[in-house]
C-alpha positions in Angstrom: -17.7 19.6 -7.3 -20.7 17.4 -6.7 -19.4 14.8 -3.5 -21.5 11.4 -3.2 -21.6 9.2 -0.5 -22.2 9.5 3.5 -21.0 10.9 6.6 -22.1 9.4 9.7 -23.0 12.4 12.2 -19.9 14.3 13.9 -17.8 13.1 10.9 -18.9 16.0 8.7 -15.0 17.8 8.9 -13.8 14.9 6.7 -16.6 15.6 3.5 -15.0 19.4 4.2 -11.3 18.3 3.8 -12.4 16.0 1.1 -14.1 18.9 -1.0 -10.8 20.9 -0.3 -9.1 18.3 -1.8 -10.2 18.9 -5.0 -10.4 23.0 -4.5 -7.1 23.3 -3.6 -4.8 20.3 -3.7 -5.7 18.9 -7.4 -7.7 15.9 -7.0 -8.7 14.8 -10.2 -11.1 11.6 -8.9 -11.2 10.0 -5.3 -12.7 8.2 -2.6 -12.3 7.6 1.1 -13.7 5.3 3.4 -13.4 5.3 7.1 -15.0 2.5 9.9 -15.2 2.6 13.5 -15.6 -0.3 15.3 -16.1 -2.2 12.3 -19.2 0.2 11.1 -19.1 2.4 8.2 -18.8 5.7 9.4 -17.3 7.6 6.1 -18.0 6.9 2.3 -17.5 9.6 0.0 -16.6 9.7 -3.9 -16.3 12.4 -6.2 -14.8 13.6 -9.3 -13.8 11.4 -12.9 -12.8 8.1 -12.5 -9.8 8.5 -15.1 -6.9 10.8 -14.3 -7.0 11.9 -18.2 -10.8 12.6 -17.4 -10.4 15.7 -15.3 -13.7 16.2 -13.1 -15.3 17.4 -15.9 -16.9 13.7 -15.5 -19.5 14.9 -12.4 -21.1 17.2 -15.0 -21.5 15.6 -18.0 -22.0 12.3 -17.2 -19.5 10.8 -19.9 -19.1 7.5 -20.6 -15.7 4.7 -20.1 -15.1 5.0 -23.6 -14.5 9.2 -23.8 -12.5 9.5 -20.6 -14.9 11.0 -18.5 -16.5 9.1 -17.0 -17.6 9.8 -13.2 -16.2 8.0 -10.6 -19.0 5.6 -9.1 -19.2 3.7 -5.4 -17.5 0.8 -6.7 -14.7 2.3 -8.7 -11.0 0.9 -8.1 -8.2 2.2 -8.4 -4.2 0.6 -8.6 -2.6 1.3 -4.8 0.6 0.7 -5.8 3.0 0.1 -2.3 -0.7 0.2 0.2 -0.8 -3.4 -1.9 1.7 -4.1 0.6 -0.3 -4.1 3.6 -2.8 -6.6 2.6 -0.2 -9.0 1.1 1.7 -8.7 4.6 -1.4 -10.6 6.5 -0.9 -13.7 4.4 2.5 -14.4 6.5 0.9 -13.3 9.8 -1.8 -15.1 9.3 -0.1 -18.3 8.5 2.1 -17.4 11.5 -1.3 -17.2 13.7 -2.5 -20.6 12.1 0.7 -22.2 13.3 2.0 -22.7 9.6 5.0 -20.3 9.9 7.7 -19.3 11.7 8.6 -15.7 12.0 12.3 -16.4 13.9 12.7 -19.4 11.4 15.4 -18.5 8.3 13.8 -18.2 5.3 15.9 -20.6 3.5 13.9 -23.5 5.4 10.8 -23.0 3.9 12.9 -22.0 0.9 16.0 -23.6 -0.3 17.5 -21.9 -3.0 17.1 -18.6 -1.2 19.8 -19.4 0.7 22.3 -18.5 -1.6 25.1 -15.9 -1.7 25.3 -15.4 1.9 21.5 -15.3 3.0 21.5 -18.4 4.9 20.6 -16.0 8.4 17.8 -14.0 6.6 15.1 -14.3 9.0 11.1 -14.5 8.3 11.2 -11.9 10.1 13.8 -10.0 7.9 11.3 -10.0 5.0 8.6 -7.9 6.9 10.9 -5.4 8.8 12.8 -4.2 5.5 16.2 -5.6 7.4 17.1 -8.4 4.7 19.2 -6.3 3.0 17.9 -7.4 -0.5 16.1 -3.7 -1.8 17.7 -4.0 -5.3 18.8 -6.6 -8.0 22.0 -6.2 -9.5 20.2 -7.0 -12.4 16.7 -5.3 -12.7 14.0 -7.3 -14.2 12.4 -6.1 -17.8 9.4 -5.2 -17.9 8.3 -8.6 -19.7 10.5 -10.5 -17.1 8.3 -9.1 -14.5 4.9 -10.3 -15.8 6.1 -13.5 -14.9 6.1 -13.8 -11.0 8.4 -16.8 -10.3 11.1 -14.7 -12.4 11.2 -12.0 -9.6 11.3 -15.2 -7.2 14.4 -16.3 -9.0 15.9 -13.0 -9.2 16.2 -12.2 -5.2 17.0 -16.0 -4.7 20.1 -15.5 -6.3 20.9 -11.6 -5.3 23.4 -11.1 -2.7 22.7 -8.7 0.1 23.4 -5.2 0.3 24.2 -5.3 4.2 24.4 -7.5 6.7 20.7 -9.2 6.8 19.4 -7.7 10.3 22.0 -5.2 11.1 19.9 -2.7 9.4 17.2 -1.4 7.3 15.9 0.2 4.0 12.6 -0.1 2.7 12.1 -3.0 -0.5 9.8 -1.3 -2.6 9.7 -3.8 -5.2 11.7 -7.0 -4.1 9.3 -6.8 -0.8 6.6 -8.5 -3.5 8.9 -11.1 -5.1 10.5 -12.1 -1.1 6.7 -12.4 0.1 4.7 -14.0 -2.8 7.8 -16.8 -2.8 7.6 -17.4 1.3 3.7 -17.9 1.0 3.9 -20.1 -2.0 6.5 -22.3 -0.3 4.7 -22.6 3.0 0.8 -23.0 1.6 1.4 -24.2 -1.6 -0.6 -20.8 -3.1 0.3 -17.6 -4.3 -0.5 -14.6 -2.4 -2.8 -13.7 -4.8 -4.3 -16.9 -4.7 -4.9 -16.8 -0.3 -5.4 -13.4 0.2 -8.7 -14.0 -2.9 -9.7 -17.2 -0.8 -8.8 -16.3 2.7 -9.4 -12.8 3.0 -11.1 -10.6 0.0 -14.0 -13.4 0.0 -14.8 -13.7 3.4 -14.8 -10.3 3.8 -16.6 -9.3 0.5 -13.3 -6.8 0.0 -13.1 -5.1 -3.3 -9.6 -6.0 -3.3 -7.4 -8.2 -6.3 -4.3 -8.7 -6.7 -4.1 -9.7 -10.4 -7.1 -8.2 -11.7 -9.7 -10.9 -13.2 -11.1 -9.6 -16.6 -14.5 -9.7 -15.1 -13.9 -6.2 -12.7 -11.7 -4.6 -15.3 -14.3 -2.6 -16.6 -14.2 -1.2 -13.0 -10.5 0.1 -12.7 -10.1 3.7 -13.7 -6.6 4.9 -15.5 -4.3 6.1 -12.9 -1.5 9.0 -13.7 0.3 11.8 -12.5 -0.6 15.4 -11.2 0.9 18.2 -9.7 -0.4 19.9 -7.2 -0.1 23.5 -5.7 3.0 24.3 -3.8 2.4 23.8 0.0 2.8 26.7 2.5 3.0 27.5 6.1 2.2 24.7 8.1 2.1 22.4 5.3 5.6 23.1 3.9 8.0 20.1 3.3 10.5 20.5 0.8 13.0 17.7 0.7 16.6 17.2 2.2 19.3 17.4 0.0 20.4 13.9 0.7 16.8 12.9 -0.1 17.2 14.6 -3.5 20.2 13.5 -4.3 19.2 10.0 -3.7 16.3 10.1 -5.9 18.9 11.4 -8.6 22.2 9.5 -8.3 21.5 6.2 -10.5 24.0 4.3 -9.0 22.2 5.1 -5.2 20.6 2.2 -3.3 17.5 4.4 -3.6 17.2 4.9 -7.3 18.2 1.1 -7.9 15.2 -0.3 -5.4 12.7 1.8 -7.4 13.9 0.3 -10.3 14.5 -3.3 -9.7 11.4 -3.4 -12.9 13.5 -1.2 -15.5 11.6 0.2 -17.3 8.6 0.3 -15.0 5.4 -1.0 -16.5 2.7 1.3 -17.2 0.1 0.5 -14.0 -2.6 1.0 -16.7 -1.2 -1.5 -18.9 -4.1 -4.4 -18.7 -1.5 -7.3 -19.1 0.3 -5.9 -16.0 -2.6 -5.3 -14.2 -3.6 -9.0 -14.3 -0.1 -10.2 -12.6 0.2 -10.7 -8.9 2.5 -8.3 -8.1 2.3 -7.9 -3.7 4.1 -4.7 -3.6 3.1 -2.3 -6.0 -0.1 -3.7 -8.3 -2.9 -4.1 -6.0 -6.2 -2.8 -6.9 -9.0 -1.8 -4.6 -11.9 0.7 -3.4 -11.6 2.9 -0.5 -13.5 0.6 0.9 -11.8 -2.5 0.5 -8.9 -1.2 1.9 -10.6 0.7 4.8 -12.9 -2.4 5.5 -9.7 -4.6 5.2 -7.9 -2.5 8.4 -11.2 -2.8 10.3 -11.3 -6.7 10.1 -7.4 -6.5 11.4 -8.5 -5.1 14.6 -12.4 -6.2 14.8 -15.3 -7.8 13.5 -16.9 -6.5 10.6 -20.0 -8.3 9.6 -18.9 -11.0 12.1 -15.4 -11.8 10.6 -12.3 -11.1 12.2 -8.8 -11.8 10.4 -6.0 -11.4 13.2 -6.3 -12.2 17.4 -5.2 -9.9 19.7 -1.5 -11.0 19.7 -1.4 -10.5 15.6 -2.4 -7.2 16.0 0.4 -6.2 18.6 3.0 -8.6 16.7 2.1 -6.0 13.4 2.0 -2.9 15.3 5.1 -3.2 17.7 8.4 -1.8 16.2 10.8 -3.7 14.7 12.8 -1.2 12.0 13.3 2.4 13.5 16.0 5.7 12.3 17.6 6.4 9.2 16.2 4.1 6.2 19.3 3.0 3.7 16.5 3.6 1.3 14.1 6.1 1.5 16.8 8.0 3.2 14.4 9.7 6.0 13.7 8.3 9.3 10.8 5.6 8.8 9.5 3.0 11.2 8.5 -0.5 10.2 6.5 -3.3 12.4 6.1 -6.6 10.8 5.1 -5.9 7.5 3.4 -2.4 8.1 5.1 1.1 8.8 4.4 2.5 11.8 3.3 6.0 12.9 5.5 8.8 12.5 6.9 11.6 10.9 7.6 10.3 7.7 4.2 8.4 7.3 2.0 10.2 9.3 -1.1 8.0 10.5 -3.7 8.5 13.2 -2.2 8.2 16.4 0.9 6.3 17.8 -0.5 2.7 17.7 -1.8 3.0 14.2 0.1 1.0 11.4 -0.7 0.4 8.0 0.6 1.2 4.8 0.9 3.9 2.5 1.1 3.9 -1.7 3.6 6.1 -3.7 1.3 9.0 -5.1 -1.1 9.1 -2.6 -3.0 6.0 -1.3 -3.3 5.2 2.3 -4.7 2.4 4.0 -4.7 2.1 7.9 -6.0 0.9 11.3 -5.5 2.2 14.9 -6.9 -0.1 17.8 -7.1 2.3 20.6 -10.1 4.1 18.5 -11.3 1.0 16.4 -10.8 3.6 13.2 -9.8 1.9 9.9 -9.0 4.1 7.2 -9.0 3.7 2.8 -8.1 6.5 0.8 -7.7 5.7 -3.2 -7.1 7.9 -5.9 -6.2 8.3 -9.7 -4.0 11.1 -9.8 -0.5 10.5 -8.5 1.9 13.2 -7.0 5.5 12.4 -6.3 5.1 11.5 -2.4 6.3 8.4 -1.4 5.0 8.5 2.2 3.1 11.3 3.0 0.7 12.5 0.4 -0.9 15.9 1.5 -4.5 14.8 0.3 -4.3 11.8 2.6 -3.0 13.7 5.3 -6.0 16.4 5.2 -8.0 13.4 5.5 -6.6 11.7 8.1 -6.3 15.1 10.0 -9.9 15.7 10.0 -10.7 12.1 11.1 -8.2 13.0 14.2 -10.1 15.8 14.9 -13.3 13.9 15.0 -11.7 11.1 17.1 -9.0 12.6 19.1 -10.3 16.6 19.5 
């Protein structure tokens, strides 16, 4: 397996866990990216930029056309649910401007929402998972959901599942519809449209949400993989209750996955190009990684949130069992926290993860921002063990 990119010196164990990756773990095409104090410290790539492509790419330098084609510096990839952590500085940003509210309900910025019993649904309640809105009674089709005020619609008239703010349970899908709706309300713009003005340009990010025709030719097809079965120290079969969950369709859990029903094919072009803020994003490594590092820094003299943003993000406000995702998970506003279901560097990192492997974070006590991207999904929802090799060689770097 032929690895390009860098390794700043003492940050050689992450090319090592990154060439395991593929050795061991089936990595079919990858990259990760990792700043520290707003410097590049890691960028590595490797393997085929399609899933369908195999690494056979590396060697025979194939083209876009045959599926083999080698994945390149700039390649993207969808992040599916790590969308989310991008999308969630557009409301604490407009919070840090002075332009929203977090305590205010949401119904004030946006009247219809306030129907069937959601008039105390907080701001707040949006970004902690506790407005009890993780499902529609009614999924969307897939042709429904290429048109983003539909979704808006949809949650707008959905009743809650529990009590807003009496508990939690992670919105995997209505988290996108909820925040797009609040930002459009408050600044007149999508999400799309602020985070492309606001943050992605300012930064130079490779980051869209909606992909514009222009980068298409950039975006590799996405799929699934299986990988080998973990052992030892890596062993983590699921809980019962998890499984079952996952199985039962009249759970809360099987519903909030499929609030689109069918789910669109993520490497259907027409879905690509919709603003979708909780599952369709599509970035580099390094837009994501260089994204976290402007949350809690300056990189190339821009930096998106103060001090008190970053703490407001970071400190807990969802904690125990998730009505969702059934495990224990821990939410701040708009980010999961570290812990055992969604590992990250160290205690006071928070970020966000993507189902089937992508991870973007930050953690302030070391300046590290981390952006790991990939085109072959496994059936983590949290915790995908390629990210976490990663991320455990960066702590061994940092931490010792």
């Amino acid at each position: 397996m032929d690895v390009h990119g860098t390794v700043a010196e003492g940050f050689e164990p992450v090319r090592k866990a990154f060439v395991r990756n593929f050795e061991t773990l089936g990595e079919r095409g990858a990259a990760v990216t990792v700043y520290r104090d707003g410097q590049r410290v890691v960028d590595l790539w490797a393997g085929a930029k399609d899933v369908d492509g195999g690494t056979e790419g590396e060697a025979d330098g194939g083209t876009d056309g045959d599926g083999t084609a080698p994945w390149q510096r700039g390649t993207a990839q969808v992040v599916r649910s790590a969308t989310k952590g991008v999308a969630a500085a557009v409301p604490l940003l407009l919070h840090q401007y002075g332009e929203l509210d977090l305590d205010a309900p949401v119904g004030h910025y946006w009247p219809e929402f306030k129907a069937r019993g959601k008039e105390g649904v907080l701001v707040r309640h949006l970004l902690n998972h506790r407005a009890g809105l993780p499902l529609l009674d009614r999924p969307l089709t897939p042709r429904e959901a290429l048109d983003p005020l539909r979704g808006a619609e949809a949650v707008a008239a959905q009743a809650p599942v529990w009590e807003p703010g009496t508990d939690h349970g992670y919105h995997a899908l209505t988290y996108g519809w909820l925040l797009d709706e609040l930002v459009r309300r408050v600044s007149g713009r999508g999400a799309d449209e602020w985070i492309a003005e606001r943050i992605a340009a300012p930064l130079g990010l490779d980051f869209w949400l909606g992909l514009p025709d222009a980068e298409a030719g950039r975006v590799g097809r996405v799929g699934p993989v299986e990988g080998p079965e973990p052992s030892g120290a890596l062993r983590a079969r699921p809980k019962r209750s998890v499984t079952e969950a996952y199985d039962d369709p009249a759970s809360v859990t099987r519903r909030a996955f499929a609030a689109i029903d069918p789910f669109p094919d993520h490497n259907d072009p027409e879905f690509r190009a919709v603003p979708h803020p909780a599952a369709n994003g599509i970035a580099t490594a390094d837009g994501l990684a260089r994204f976290y590092a402007s949350l809690i820094g300056q990189v190339d003299g821009v930096r998106l949130f103060d001090p008190a943003t970053v703490a407001r993000a970071r400190a807990e406000e969802s904690a125990g069992p998730d009505r969702v995702l059934v495990v224990g998970t821990r939410f701040g506003l708009g980010y999961m926290l570290h812990g055992g279901a969604s590992p990250f560097l160290a205690p006071g990192s928070f970020g966000h993860p993507g189902r089937g492997g992508s991870l973007g974070f930050a953690d302030p006590e070391t300046g590290i921002a981390f952006g790991y991207v990939t085109n072959g999904f496994r059936r983590t929802v949290t915790a995908d063990p390629r990210a976490q090799a990663l991320v455990r060689a960066v702590r061994s770097v940092v931490l010792g």
